[in-house]
TIBAPA-339536 format. One record per residue (C-alpha): x, y, z; residue number from 1. Coordinates in nm, 2 decimals. Each point is the difference from the previous one (the first is absolute). Example, Ala and Ser with C-alpha at 12.3 -4.5 7.8 and 13.67 -1.06 7.14 Angstrom:
- 1.23 -0.45 0.78 1
- 0.14 0.34 -0.07 2
END
This chain:
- -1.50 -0.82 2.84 1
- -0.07 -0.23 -0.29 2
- -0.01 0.34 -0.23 3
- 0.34 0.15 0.16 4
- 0.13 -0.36 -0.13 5
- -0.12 0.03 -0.34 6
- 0.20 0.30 0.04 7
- 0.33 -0.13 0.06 8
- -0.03 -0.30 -0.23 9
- -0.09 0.23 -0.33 10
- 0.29 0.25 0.15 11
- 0.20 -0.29 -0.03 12
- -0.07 -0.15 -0.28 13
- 0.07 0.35 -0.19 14
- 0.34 -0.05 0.16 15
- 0.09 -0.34 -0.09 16
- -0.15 0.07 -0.36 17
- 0.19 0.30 -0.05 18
- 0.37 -0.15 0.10 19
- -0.13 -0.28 -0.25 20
- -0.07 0.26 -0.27 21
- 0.34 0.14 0.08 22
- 0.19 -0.29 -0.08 23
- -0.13 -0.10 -0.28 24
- -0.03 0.34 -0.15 25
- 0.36 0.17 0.08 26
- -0.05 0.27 -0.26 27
- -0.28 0.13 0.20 28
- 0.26 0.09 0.28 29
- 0.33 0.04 -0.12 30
- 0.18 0.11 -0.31 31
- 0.35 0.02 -0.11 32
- 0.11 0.38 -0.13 33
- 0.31 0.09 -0.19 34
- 0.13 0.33 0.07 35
- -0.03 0.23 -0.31 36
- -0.18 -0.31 -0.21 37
- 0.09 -0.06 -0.36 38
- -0.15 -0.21 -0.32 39
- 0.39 -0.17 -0.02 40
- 0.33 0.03 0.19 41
- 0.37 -0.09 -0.12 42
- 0.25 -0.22 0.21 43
- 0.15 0.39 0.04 44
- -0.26 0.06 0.28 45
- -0.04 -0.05 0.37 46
- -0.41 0.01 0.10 47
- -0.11 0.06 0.38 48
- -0.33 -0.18 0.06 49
- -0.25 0.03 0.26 50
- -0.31 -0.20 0.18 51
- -0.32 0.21 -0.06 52
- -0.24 -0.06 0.30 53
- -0.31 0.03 -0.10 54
- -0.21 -0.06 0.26 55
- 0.23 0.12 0.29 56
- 0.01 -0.39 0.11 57
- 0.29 0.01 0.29 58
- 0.33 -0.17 -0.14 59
- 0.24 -0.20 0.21 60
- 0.27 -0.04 -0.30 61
- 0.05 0.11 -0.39 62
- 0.27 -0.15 -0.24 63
- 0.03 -0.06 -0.36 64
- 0.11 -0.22 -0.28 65
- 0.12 0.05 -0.30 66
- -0.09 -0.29 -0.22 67
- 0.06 -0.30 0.20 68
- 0.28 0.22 0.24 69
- -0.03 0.19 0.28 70
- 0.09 0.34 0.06 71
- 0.19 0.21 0.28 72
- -0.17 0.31 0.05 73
- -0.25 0.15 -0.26 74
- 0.22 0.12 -0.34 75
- 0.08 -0.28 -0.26 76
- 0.26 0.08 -0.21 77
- -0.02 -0.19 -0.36 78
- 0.34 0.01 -0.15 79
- 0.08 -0.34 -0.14 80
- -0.44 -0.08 -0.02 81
- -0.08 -0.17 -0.32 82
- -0.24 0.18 -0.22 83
- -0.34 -0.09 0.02 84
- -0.27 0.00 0.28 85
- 0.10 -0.04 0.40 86
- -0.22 -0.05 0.26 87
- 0.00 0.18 0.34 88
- -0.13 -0.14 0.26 89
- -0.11 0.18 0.36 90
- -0.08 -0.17 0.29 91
- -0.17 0.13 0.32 92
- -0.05 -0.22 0.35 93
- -0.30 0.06 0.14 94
- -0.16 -0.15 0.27 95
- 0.26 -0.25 -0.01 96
- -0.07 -0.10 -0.36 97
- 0.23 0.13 -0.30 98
- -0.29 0.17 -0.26 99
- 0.22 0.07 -0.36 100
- -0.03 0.20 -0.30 101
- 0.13 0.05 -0.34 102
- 0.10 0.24 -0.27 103
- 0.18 -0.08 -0.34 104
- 0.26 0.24 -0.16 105
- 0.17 -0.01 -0.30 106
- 0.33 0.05 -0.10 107
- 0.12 0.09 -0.36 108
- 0.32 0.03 -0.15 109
- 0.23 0.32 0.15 110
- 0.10 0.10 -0.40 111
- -0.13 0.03 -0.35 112
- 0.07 -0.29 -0.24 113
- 0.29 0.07 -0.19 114
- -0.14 0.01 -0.36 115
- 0.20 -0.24 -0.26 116
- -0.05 -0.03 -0.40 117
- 0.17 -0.28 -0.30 118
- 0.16 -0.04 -0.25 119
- -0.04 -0.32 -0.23 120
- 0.35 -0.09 -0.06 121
- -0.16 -0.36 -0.18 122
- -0.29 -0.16 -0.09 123
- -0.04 -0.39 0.00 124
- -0.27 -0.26 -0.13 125
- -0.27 -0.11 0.26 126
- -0.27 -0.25 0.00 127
- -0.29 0.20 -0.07 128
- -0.21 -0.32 0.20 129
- 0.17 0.07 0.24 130
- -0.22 0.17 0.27 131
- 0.31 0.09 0.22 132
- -0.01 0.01 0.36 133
- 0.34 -0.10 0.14 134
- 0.33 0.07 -0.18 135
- 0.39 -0.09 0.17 136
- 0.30 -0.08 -0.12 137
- 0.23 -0.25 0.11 138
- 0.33 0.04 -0.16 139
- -0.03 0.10 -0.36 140
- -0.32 -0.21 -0.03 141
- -0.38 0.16 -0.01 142
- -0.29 -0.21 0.25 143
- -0.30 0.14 -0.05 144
- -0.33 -0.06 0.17 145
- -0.35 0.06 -0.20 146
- -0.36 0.00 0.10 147
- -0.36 -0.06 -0.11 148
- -0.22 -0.33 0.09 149
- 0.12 -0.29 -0.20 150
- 0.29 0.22 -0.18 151
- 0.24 0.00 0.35 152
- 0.33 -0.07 -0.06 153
- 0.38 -0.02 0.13 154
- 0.24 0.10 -0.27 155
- 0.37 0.06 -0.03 156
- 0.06 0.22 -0.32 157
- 0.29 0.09 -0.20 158
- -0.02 0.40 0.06 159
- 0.20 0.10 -0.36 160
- -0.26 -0.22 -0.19 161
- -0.27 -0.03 0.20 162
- -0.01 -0.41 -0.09 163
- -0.17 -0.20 0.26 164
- 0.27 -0.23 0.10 165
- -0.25 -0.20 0.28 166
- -0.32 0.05 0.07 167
- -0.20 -0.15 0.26 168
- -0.41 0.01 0.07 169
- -0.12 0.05 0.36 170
- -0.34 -0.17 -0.04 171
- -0.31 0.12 -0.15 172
- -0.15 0.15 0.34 173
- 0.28 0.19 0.11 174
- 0.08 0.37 -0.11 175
- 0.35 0.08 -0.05 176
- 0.17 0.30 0.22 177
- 0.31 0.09 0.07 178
- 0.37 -0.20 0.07 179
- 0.34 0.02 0.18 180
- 0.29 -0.22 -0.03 181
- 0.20 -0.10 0.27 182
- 0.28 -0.19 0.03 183
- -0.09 -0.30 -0.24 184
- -0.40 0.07 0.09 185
- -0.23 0.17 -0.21 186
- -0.32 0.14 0.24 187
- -0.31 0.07 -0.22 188
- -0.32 0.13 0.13 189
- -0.36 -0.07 -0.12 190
- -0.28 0.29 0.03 191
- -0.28 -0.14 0.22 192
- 0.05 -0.33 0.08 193
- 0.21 0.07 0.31 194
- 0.31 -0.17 -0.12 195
- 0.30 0.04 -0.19 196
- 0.23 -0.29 -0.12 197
- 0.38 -0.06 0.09 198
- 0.22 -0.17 -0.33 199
- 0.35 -0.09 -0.07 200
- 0.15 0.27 -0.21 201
- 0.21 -0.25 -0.24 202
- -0.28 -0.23 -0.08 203
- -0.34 0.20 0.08 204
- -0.05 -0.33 0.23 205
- -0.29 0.08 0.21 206
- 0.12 -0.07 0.33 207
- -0.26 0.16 0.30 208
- -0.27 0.28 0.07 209
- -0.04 0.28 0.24 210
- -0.28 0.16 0.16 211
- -0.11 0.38 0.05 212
- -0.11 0.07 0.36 213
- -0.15 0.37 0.03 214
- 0.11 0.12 -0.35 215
- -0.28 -0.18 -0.17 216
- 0.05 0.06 -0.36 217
- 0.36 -0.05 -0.24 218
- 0.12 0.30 -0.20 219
- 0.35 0.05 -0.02 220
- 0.32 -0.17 0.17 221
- 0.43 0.08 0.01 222
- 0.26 -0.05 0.31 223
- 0.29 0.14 0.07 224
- 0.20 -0.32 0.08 225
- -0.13 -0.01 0.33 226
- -0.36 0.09 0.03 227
- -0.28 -0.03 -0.27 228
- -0.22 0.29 -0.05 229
- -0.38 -0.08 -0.12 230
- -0.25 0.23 -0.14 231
- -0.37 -0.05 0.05 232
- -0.17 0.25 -0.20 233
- -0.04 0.21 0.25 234
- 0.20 0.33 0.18 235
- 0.20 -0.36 0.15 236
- 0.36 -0.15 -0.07 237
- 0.01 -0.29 0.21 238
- 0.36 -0.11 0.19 239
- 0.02 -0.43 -0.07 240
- 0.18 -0.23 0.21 241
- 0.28 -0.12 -0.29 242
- -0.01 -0.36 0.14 243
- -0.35 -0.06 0.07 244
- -0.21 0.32 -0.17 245
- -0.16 0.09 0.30 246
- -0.14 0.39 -0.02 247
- 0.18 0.16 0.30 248
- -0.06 0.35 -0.07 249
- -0.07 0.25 -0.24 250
- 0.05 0.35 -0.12 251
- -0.28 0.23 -0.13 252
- 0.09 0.23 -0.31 253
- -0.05 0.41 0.07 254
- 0.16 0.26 -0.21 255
- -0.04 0.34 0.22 256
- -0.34 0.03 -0.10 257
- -0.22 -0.33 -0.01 258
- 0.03 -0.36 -0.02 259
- 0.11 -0.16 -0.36 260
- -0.22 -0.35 0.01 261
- -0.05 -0.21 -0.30 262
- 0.39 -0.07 0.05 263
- 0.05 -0.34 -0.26 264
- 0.35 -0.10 -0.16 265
- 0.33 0.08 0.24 266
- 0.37 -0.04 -0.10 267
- 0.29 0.05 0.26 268
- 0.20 0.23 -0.11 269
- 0.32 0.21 0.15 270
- -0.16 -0.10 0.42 271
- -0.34 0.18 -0.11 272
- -0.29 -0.18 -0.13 273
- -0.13 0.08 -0.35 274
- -0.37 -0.01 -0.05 275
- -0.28 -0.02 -0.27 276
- -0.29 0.17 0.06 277
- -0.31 -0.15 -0.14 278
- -0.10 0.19 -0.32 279
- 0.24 0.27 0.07 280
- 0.24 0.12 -0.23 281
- 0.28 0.04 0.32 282
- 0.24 -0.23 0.22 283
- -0.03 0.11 0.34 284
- 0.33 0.02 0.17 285
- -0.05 -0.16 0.38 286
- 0.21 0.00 0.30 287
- -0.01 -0.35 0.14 288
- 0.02 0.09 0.33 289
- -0.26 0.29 0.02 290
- -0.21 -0.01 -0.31 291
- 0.10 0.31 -0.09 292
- -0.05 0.11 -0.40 293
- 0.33 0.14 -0.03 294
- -0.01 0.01 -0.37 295
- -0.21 -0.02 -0.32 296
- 0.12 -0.13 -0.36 297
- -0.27 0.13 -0.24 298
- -0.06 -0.17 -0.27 299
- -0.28 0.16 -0.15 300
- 0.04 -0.09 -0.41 301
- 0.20 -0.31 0.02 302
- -0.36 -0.22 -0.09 303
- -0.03 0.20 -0.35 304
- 0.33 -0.14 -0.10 305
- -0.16 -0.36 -0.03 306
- -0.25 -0.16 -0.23 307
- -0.34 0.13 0.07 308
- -0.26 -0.31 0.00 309
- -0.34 -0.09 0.21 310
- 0.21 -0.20 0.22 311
- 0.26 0.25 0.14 312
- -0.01 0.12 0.33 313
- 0.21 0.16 0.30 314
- 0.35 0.06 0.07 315
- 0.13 -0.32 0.21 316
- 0.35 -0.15 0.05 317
- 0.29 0.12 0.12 318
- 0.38 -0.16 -0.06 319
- 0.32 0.09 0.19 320
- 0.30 -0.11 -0.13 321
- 0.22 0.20 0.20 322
- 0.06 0.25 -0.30 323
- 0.06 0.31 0.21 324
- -0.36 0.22 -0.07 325
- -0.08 -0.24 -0.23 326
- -0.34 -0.17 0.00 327
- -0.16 -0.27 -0.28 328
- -0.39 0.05 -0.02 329
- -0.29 -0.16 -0.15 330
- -0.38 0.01 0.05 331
- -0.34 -0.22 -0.03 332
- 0.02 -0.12 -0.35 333
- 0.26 0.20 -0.15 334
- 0.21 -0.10 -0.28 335
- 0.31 0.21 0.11 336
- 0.24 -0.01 0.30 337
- 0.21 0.28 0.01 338
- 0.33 0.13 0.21 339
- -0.04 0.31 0.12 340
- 0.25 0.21 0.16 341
- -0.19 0.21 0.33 342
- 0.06 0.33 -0.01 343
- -0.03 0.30 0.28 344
- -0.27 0.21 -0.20 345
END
């Protein structure tokens, strides 16, 4: 009797161990399957997805989520998606309990980047000091961020002559990024100390700080009068709160092929964000909304025009003026600004 028991109990306990293992390990029971699978999909698509049942465990119930939303039926139609990844989530009841899985897709742009070239129609003096990693105008009138550990500063420039007409340092342990003016505020960023700084336009008046949440780092920053758009150095533009610079959401960076990370400086410009990419030649053209790389201004040969020294370094800084396809460009430690006119290659 006592050996029939010894039975039952290690019976049992194989049983209660296994519906443990199955909980904690999900993956060993159930998978989530895309019809016809692919590396990337477009917003273009619809995908039909399925539970995989690996262990022929008996289901009560199966649904899905896409991202955070549930799904009727099983096909998920991605028109309107962002670019970037998306999580799908299956669920299966079992026993009572809800046991759920997960699979990542990506989404890439649905068209090639439109390709764009330049024209220098001038050239202007810049502070070659200047290690430039924010550049906006307000008006007529040139503000300028710069970077480097005890060279930071906020500047407003005359653009024609390239005089410093203020200039203000950030503090010795903060690296310069990038700005955006709104209204009578200037927003500047710092790299890795968490925190960018808020000033009155007129008088550079320092006059409160912000803090990142999830972004972590400060690259690059513009708005379009409503929303202010932050880079991290990453495949990330970051959507702030205007009144309070809270990160509410963000949009990841995909041409039709890959990810463009490494995004730094970023004008507004025409409803389309403008974007530096670090120690690229190019300005990625980006749907706000979506991400989407709908355009490329290559400006392969615009560094050689400058003085060459040990100092010089990347393409950085962007200015809008609301010239139609005109642009005003600098870099890291470049003596020249120039206008360029953006041209369809």
């Amino acid at each position: 009797m006592k050996f029939y028991n010894g039975i039952i109990f290690i019976f049992l306990s194989i049983f209660l161990v296994s519906c443990e293992e199955e909980i904690k390990n999900p993956n060993a029971y159930f998978s989530v399957e895309i019809q016809d699978e692919q590396k990337t999909y477009t917003p273009a698509e619809t995908i039909s997805v399925s539970l995989q049942n690996k262990k022929n465990v008996t289901i009560s119930t199966t649904k899905f989520k896409f991202n955070d939303t549930e799904i009727v039926g099983s096909s998920i139609p991605l028109t309107q998606q962002k670019m970037g990844k998306h999580t799908i989530t299956g669920t299966a009841t079992v026993d009572g309990k809800d046991i759920s899985v997960e699979k990542t897709i990506t989404i890439v742009a649905p068209n090639k980047p439109e390709i764009f070239s330049y024209n220098i129609l001038e050239t202007y003096p810049h502070d070659q000091n200047a290690y430039t990693q924010g550049l906006e105008f307000s008006n007529d009138t040139l503000y300028e961020s710069t970077g480097q550990f005890k060279e930071s500063t906020l500047r407003k420039t005359d653009v024609t002559t390239g005089s410093v007409l203020e200039s203000l340092a950030i503090g010795d342990r903060y690296f310069g990024e990038g700005l955006t003016i709104v209204d009578d505020k200037i927003y500047q960023l710092t790299w890795r100390s968490g925190s960018g700084f808020i000033y009155n336009k007129n008088t550079f008046e320092k006059t409160g700080t912000f803090v990142y949440g999830e972004s972590k780092e400060g690259w690059g920053l513009c708005n379009d009068g409503k929303v202010i758009y932050k880079s991290d150095g990453t495949e990330k533009i970051w959507t702030l709160d205007k009144e309070t610079l809270a990160e509410k959401s963000y949009i990841e960076v995909y041409t039709n092929k890959s990810k463009i990370d490494t995004i730094n400086e970023l004008e507004w410009v025409d409803n389309r964000i403008y974007a530096n990419v670090y120690k690229k030649d190019a300005i990625a053209i980006v749907n706000p909304q979506t991400g989407a790389v709908e355009g490329v201004v290559n400006l392969k040969g615009l560094k050689a025009n400058v003085t060459q020294h040990p100092k010089l370094d990347v393409l950085n800084g962007i200015a809008y003026k609301g010239e139609p396809n005109i642009l005003y460009v600098t870099g890291k430690n470049w003596d020249k600004l120039f206008k360029i006119e953006v041209v369809k290659k």
